[in-house]
C-alpha positions as CSV (number, residue, x, y, z in Angstrom):
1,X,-1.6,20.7,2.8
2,X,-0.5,17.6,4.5
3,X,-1.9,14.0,3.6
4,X,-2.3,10.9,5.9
5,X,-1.0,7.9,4.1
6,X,-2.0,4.2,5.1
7,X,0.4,1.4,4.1
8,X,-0.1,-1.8,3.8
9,X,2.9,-4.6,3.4
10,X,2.1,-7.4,2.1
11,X,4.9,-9.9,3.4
12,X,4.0,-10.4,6.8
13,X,7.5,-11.9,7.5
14,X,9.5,-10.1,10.4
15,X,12.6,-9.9,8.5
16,X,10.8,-9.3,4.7
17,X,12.7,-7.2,2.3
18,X,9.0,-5.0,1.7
19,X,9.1,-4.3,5.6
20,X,12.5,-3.0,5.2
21,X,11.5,-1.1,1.8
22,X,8.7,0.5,4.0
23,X,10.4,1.8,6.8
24,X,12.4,3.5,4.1
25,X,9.4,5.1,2.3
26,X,8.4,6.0,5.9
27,X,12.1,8.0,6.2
28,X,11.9,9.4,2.7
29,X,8.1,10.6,2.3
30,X,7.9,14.6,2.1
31,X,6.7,16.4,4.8
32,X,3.2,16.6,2.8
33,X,2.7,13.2,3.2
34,X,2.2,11.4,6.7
35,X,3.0,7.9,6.0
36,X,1.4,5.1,8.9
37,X,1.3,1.7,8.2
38,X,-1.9,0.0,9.0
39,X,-1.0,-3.9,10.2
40,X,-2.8,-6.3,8.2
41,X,-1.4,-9.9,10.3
42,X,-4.2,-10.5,13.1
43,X,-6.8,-10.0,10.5
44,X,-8.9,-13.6,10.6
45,X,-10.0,-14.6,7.2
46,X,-12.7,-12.6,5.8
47,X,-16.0,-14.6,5.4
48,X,-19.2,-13.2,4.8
49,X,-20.8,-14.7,7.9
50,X,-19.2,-11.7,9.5
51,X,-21.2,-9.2,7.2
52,X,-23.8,-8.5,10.1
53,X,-21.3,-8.4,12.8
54,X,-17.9,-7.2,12.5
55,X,-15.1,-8.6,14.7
56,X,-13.2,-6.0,16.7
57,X,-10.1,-6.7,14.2
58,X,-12.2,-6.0,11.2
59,X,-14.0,-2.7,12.5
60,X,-10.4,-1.0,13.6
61,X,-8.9,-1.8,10.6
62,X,-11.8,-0.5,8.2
63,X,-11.9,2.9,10.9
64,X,-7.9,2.6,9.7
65,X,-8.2,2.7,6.3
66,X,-11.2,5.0,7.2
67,X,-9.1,8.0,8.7
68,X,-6.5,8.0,5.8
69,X,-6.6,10.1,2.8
70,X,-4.5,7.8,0.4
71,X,-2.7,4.5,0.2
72,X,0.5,2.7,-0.5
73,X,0.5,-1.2,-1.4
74,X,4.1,-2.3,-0.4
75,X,3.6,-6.3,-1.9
76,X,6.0,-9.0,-2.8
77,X,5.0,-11.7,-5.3
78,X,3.6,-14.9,-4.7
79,X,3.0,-17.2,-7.4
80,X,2.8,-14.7,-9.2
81,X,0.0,-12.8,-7.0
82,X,-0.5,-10.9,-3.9
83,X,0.3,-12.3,-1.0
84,X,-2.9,-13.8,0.7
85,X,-2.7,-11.9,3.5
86,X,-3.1,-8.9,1.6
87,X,-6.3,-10.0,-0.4
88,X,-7.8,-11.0,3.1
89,X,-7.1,-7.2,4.6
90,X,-8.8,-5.4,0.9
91,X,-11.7,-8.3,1.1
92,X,-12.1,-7.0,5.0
93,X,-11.8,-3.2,3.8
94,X,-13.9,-3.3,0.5
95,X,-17.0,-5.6,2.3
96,X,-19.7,-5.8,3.2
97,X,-21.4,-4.6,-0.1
98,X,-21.5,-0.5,0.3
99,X,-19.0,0.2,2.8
100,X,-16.0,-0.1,0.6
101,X,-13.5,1.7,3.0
102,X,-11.1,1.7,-0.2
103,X,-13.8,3.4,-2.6
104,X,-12.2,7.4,-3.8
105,X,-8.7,7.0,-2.3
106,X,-5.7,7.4,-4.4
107,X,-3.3,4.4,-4.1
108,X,0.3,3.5,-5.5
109,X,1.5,0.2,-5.8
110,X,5.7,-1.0,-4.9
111,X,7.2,-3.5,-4.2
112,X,11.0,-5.5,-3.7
113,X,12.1,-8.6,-4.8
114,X,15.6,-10.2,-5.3
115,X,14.9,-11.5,-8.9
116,X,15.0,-9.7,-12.1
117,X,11.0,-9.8,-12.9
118,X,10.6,-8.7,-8.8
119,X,6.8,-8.0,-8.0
120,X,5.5,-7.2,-11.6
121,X,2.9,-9.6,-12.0
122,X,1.7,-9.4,-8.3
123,X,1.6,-5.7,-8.6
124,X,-0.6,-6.3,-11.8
125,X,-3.0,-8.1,-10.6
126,X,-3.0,-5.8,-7.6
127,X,-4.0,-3.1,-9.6
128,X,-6.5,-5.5,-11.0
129,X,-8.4,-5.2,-7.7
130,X,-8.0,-2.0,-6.6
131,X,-9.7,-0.7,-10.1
132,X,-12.5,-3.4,-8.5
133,X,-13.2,-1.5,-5.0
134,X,-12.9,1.8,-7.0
135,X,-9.3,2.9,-5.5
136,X,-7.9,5.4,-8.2
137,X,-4.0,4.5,-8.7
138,X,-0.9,6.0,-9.3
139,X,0.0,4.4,-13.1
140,X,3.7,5.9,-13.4
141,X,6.5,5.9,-12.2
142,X,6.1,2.0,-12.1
143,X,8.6,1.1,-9.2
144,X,9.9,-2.6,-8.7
145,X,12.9,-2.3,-6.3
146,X,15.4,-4.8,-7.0
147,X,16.8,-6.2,-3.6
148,X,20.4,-7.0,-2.9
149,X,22.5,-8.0,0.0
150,X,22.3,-3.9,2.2
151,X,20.4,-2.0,0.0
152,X,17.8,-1.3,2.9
153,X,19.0,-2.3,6.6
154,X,16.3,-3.0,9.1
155,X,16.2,0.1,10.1
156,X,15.1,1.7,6.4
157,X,18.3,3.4,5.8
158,X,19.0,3.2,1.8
159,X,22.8,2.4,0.9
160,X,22.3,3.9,-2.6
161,X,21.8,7.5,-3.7
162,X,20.3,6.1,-6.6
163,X,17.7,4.3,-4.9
164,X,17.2,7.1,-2.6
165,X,17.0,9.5,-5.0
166,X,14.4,7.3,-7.1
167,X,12.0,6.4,-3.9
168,X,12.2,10.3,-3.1
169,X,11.1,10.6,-6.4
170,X,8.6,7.9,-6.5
171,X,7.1,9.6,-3.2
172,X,7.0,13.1,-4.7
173,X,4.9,11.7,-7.6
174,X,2.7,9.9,-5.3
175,X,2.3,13.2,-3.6
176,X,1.3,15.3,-6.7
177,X,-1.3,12.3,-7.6
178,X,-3.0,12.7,-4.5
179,X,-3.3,16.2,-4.7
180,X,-5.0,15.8,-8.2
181,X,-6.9,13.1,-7.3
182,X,-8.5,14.6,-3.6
183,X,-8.4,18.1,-5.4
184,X,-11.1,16.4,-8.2
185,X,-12.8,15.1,-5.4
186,X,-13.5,18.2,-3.7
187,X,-14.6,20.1,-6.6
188,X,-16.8,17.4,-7.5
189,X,-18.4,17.4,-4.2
């Protein structure tokens, strides 16, 4: 059975090392997992004045995170958190109260970085909110991808067989979790 994956990067720099890392999960994935990024940048800032009536940019991207069957959180750290514009696309996709677009799919967390530490903490408290909105997560392998001059060129071609071999791993992983996790859903349903 094949899976629809939406992925979210949190950098939303052009040029960001998590862009690159994500065009190179989208080269890698196994052919049981579709993987389509769903653009989190024109997104305005989530207020609940919109509550009653959605903006056009906050109805297509809950239908987006709607129409997928799991999720990857591609995010790199900022002061040691998420990236605000990836808070303001899971406020958008988790409100108003009862239409948590994020509630029952599985999600895995990764991210790059050019220090040692890399996106540990943001990827923390990451999983701090998607327990919130009720998004089951892949707990292992962890996977903090530490950057360096051509590891990943724009293009999401890896320069390492080790790091190719560990994100084809990571992916295959991600792959069983989601068949465990929508599996249990089905035969709870």
């Amino acid at each position: 059975m094949s899976y629809k994956v939406g992925v979210f990067v949190g950098s939303l720099a052009s040029d960001s090392i998590n862009r690159k890392l994500a065009r190179a999960l989208l080269k890698l994935a196994p052919s049981e997992l579709s993987l389509i990024e769903i653009p989190i940048g024109k997104l305005p800032l989530y207020s609940r004045d919109y509550d009653s009536d959605y903006p056009p940019e906050g109805r297509a991207f809950k239908n987006a995170v709607a129409a997928v069957d799991a999720l990857i959180f591609i995010t790199p750290e900022y002061n040691r958190s998420i990236p605000g514009a990836l808070k303001n696309a899971i406020d958008w996709g988790s409100r108003p109260w009862g239409t948590n677009s994020f509630a029952k799919k599985p999600s895995a967390v990764i991210g790059a970085s050019t220090g040692q530490v890399g996106t540990a903490v943001a990827q923390q408290h990451l999983r701090s909110i998607l327990s919130f909105v009720n998004s089951p997560e892949m707990a292992q392998p962890e996977a903090y991808v530490r950057f360096t001059q051509g590891l990943i060129d724009d293009d999401g071609n890896v320069a390492t067989e080790k790091t190719t071999d560990f994100l084809r791993n990571w992916l295959q992983e991600f792959h069983i979790f989601v068949v465990q996790v929508v599996g249990a859903q089905r035969i709870t349903l």
